[in-house]
C-alpha positions as CSV (number, residue, x, y, z in Angstrom):
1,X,0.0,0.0,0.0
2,X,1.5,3.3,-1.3
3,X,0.9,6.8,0.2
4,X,2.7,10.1,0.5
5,X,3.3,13.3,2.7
6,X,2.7,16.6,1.6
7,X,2.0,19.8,3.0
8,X,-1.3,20.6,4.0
9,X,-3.5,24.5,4.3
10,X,-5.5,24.7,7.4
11,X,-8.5,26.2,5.6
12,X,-8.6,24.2,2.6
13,X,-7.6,20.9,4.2
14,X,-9.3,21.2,8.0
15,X,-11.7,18.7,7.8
16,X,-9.5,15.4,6.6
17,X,-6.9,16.8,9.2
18,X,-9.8,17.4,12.1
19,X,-11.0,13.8,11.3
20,X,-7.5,11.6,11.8
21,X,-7.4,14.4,15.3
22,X,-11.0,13.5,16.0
23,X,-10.6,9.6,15.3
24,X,-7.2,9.3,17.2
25,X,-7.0,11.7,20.1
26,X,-10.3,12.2,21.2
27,X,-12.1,9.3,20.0
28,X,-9.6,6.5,20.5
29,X,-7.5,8.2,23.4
30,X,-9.9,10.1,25.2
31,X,-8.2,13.5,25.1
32,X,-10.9,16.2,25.5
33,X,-12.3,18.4,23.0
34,X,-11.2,21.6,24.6
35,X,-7.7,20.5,24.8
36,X,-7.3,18.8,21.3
37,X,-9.1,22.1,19.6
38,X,-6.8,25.1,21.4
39,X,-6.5,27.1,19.4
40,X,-3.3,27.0,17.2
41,X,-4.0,25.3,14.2
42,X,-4.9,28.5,12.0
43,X,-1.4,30.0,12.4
44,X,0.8,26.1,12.7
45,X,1.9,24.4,9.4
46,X,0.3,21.0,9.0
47,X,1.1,17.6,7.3
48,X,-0.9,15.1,5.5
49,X,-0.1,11.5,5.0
50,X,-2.6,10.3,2.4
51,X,-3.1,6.8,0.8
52,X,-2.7,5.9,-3.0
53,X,-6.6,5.9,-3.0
54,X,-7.0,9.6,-2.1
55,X,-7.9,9.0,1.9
56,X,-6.0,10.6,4.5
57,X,-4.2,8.2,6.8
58,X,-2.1,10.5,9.4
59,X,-1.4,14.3,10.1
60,X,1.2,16.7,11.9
61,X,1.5,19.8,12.8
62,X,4.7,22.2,14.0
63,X,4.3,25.6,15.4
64,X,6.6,28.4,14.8
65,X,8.7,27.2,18.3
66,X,9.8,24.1,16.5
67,X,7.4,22.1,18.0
68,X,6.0,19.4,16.3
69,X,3.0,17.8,17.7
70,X,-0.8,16.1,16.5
71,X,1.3,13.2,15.0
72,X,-1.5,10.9,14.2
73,X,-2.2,7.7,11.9
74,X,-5.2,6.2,11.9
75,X,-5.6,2.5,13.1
76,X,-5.5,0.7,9.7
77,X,-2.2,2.3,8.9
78,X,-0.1,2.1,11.5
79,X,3.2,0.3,11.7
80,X,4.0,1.0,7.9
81,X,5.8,4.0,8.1
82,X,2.9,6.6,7.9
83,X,4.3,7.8,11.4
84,X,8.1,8.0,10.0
85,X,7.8,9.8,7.0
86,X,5.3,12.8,8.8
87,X,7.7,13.1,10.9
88,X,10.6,13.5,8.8
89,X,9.1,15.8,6.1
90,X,7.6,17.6,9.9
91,X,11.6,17.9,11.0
92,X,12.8,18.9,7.4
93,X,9.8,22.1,7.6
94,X,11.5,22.9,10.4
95,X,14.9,23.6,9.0
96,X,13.2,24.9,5.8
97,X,11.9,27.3,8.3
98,X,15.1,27.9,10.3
99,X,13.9,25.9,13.6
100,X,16.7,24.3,14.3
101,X,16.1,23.2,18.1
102,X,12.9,21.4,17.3
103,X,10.6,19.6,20.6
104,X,7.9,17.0,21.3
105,X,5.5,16.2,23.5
106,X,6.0,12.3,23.2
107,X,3.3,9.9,24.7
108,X,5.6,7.4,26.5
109,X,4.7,4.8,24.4
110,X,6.4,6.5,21.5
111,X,9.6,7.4,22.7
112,X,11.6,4.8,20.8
113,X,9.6,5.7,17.7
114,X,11.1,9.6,18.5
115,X,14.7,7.8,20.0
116,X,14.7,6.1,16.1
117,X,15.1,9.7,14.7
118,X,17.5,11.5,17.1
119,X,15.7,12.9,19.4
120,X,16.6,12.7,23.2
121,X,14.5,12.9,26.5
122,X,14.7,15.7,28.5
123,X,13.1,16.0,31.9
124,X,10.4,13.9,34.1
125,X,7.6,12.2,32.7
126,X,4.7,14.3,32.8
127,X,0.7,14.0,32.5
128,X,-1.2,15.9,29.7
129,X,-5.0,14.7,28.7
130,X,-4.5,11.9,31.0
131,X,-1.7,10.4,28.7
132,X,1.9,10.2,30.1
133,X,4.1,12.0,27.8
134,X,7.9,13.2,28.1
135,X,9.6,16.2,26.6
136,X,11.9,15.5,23.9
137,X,14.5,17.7,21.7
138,X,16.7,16.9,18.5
139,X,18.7,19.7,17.1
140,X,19.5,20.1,13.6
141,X,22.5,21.3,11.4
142,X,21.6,24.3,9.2
């Protein structure tokens, strides 16, 4: 099964993007509506995984700290590198865009998915939505 990553408008692409959120986070993972929906997605760059059929399959988004965060696939595609490729094209936005210290909010149950791809932990485990997550950083070379 074929898909690809491409960079995705808020406006014109909200409502595949809201769906993998609504699906993933709040349906499967119980995050509340409130939190998932803050606020930030008009002014953050997002990312769309979609399939070879045309459906979307996974999102990202990074704000203009160098965060990248949302990083979701939906069930059917998981472990086939949906999750991998967001979140390299997510890290090579970031240095198209000069953020060079990028961060994550990592669930702990993907920190050796993040590990895989440079990034380190930094501080305690923490709780956000309910979900245990730890910081983590990479830093990129210009």
């Amino acid at each position: 099964m074929n898909f690809y990553v491409r960079q995705a408008d808020w406006v014109g692409d909200q409502a595949p993007i809201a769906a993998i959120r609504q699906q993933v986070f709040i349906d499967e993972q119980h995050v509340p509506v409130e939190l998932e929906w803050d606020g930030l997605d008009d002014t953050a760059l997002h990312l769309l995984a979609i399939a070879e059929d045309g459906s979307a399959i996974g999102c990202a988004r990074i704000l203009s700290d160098g965060s990248i965060g949302r990083m979701a696939v939906v069930p059917g595609w998981r472990k086939q590198g949906v999750g991998r490729a967001l979140l390299q094209a997510a890290i090579e936005l970031c240095r198209q865009n000069g953020w060079f210290d990028i961060h994550v909010s990592a669930q702990t149950h993907a920190l050796t998915f993040y590990e895989q791809a440079g990034f380190r932990g930094i501080g305690d485990e923490y709780m956000d939505a309910g979900i245990p997550h730890q910081t983590m950083k990479l830093h990129i070379s210009h």
